[in-house]
N, C-alpha and C positions, 0 to 999 in steps of 0.2 A: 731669327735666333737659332743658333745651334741645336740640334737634337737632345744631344744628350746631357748637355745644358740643363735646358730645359723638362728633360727626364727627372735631373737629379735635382733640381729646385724644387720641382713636384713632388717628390720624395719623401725632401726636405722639409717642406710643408705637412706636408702631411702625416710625418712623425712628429713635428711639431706639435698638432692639431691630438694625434694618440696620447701625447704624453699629458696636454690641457685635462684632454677627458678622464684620463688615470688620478689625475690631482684633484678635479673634481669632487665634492661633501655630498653622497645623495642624499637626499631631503628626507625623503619617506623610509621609514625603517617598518621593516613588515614584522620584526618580533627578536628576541634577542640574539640570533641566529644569522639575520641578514645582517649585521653589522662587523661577523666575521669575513664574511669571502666580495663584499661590494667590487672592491678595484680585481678581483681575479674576472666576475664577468666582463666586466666594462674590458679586459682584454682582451681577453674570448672575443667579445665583440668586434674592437678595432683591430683582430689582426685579420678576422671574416672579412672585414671590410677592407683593409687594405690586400688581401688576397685577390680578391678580387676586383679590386680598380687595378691592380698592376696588370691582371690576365687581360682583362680588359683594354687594359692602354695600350698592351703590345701589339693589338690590331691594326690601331692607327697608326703606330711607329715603322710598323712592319710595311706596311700601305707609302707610305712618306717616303722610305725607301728606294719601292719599287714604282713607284707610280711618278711622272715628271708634269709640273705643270700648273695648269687648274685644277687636276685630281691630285696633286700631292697637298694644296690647300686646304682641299674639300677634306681631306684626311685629316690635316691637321687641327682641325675648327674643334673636333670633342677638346682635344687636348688643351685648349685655348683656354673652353670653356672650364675646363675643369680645374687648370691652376689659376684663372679667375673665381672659381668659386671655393677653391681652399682659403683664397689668399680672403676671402670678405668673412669668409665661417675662422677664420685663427684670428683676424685683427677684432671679431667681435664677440670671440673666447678670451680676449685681453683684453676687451672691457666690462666684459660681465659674463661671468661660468653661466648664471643666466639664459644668454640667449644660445639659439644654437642647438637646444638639448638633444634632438634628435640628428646629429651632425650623424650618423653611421648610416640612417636612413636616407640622409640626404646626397651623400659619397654613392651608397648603395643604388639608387637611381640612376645616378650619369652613369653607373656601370651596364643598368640593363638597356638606358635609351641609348648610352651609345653603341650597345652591340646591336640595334632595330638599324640606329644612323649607320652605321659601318656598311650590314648587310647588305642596306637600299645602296649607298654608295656603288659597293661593287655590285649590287645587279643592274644598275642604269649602266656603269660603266661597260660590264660586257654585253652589252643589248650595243651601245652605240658601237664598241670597238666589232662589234662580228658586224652590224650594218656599214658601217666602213670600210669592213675589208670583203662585203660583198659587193661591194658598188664599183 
């Protein structure tokens, strides 16, 4: 699939998935005060969180790039993973506000595992590439 494609479906999902949680009823009301500002954090929140899946995603795009091969793959695997897991967190914000609730927590994760997976990526990569080109 195309890159950027694939960019902008993610995106796309994933302002889909902001806009669920803004529509959102929260349950618990802590006093008559929280029922004024409720959808201004939940934005705060989702735009934290998509701030940082996009910083994040640009690692591997940027890798995908530059990298030809089985490491343009291995690059592209977070990215897989993560418009596979927008796409089960919005189709199950559409069947029930329900499930899901900590969806910002759950975005916020693949941003930090995949900045661990990126790094390892490229430090196996230039371990083999400098053993290869001393051999």
């Amino acid at each position: 699939m195309n890159t950027k494609i694939f960019h902008k479906i993610t995106i796309l999902l994933f302002l889909l998935l902001c806009t669920l949680q803004l529509l959102a009823q929260p349950d618990i009301a802590l006093g008559p005060e929280a029922n004024d500002s409720p959808w201004l954090w939940n934005l705060v929140i989702a735009l934290i969180v998509l701030i940082f899946t996009v910083a994040s995603a640009a690692l591997p795009l940027a890798a995908m790039k530059q990298w030809k091969g089985k490491w343009s793959i291995a690059a592209a695997f977070p990215l897989a993973v993560l418009g596979a897991w927008v796409t089960i967190i919005v189709l199950a914000k559409l069947q029930s506000f329900d499930s899901h609730r900590l969806w910002p927590f759950e975005i916020f994760a693949w941003s930090m595992i995949n900045m661990v997976y990126m790094v390892s990526i490229m430090t196996i990569k230039r371990i083999l590439d400098k053993e290869s080109l001393s051999n």
